[in-house]
Residue frames as a rotation matrix with the C-alpha (Angstrom) as fourth column:
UNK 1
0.661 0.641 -0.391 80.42
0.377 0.167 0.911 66.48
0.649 -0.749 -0.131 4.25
UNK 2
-0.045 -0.525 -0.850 83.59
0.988 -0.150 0.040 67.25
-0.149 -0.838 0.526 6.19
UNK 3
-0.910 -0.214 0.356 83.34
0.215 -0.976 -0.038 71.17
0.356 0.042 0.934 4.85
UNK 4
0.187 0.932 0.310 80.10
0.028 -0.320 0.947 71.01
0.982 -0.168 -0.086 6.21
UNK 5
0.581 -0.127 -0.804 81.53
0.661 0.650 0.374 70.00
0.476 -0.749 0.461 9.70
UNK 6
-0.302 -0.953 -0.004 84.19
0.911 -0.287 -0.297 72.48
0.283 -0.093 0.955 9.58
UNK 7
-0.629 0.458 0.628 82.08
0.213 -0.675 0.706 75.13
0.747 0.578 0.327 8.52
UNK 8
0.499 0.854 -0.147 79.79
0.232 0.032 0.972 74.28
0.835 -0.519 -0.182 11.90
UNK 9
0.382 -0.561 -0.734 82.72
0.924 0.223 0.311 73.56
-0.011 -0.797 0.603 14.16
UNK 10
-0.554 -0.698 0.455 84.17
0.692 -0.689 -0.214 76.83
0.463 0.196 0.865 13.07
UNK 11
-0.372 0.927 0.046 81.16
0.173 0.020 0.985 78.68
0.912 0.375 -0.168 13.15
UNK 12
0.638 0.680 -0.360 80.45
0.169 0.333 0.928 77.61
0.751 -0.653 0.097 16.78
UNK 13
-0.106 -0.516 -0.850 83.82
0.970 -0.242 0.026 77.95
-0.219 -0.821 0.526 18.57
UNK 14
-0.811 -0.582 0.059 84.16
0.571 -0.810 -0.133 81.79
0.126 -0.074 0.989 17.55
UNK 15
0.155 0.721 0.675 80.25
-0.493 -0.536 0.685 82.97
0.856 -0.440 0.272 17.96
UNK 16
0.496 0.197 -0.846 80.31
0.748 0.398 0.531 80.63
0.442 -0.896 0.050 21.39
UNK 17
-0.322 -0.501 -0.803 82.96
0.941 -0.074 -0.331 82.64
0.107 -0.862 0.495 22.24
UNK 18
-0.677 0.317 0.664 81.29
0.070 -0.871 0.487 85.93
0.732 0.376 0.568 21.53
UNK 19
0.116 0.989 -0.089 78.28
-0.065 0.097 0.993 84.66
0.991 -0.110 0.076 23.40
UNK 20
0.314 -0.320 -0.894 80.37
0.835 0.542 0.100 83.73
0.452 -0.777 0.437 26.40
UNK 21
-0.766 -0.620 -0.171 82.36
0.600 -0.592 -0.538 86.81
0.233 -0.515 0.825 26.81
UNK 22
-0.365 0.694 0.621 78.57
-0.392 -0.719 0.574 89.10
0.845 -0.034 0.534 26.29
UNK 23
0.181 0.730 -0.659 77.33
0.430 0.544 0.721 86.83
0.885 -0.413 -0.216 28.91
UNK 24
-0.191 -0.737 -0.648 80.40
0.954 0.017 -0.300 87.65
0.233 -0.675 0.700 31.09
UNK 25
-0.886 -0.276 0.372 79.99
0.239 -0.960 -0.143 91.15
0.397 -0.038 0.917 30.87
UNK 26
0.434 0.897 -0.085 76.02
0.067 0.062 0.996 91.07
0.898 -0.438 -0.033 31.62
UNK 27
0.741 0.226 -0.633 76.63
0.533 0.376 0.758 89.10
0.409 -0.899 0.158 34.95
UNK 28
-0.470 -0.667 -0.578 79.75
0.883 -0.367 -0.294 91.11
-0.016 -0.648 0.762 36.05
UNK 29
-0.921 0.049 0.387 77.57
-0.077 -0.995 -0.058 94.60
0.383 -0.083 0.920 35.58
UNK 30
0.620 0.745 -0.245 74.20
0.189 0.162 0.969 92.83
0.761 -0.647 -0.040 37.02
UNK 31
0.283 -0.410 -0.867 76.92
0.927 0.348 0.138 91.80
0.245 -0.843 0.478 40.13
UNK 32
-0.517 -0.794 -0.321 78.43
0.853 -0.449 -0.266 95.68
0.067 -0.411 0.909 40.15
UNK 33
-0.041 0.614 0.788 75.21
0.464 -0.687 0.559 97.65
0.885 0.389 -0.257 39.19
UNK 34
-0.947 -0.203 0.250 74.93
-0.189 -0.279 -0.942 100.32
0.261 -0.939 0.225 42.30
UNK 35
-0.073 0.903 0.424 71.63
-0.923 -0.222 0.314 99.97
0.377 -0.368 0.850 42.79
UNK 36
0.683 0.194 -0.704 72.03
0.239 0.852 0.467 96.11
0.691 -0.487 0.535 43.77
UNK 37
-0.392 -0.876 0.282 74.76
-0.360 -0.135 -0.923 97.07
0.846 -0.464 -0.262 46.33
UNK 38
-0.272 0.721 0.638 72.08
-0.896 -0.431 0.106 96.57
0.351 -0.543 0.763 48.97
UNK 39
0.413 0.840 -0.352 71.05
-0.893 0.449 0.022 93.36
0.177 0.306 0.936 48.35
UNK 40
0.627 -0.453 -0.633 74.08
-0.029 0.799 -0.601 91.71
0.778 0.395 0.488 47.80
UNK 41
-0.632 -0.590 0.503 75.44
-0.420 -0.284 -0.862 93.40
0.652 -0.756 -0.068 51.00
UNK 42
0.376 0.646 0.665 72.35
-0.874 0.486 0.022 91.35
-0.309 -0.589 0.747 52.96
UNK 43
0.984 0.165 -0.065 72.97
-0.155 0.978 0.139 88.45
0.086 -0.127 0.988 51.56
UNK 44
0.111 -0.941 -0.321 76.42
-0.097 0.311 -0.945 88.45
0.989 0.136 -0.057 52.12
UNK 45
-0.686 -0.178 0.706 75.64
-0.605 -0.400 -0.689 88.59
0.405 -0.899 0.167 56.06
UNK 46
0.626 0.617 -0.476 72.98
-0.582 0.776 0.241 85.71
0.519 0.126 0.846 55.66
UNK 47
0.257 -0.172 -0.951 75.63
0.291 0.952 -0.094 83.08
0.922 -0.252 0.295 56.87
UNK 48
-0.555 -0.808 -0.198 76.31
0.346 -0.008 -0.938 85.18
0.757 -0.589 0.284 60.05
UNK 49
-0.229 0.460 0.858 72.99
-0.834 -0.548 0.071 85.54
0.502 -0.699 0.509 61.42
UNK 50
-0.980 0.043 -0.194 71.94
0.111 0.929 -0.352 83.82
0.165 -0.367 -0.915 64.16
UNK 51
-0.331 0.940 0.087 67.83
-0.629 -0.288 0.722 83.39
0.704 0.184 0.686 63.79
């Protein structure tokens, strides 16, 4: 049973981290794509309007 355990625990820390870093890389080229430049430049000016 404990090589089963290992086997998961292993298993899980070195795809997690795979999964983490692909995630990372997604959201930092969603966040730099040019075509959102626009968007993200409005809503950064959101807390300084006065409606």
């Amino acid at each position: 049973m404990s090589a089963t355990y290992r086997f998961l625990a292993e298993f899980a820390q070195s795809w997690g981290l795979v999964y983490f870093v692909t995630v990372f890389m997604i959201v930092v080229a969603y966040a730099l794509w040019p075509s959102n430049k626009q968007k993200f430049d409005e809503a950064s000016r959101m807390p300084l309007r006065e409606d």
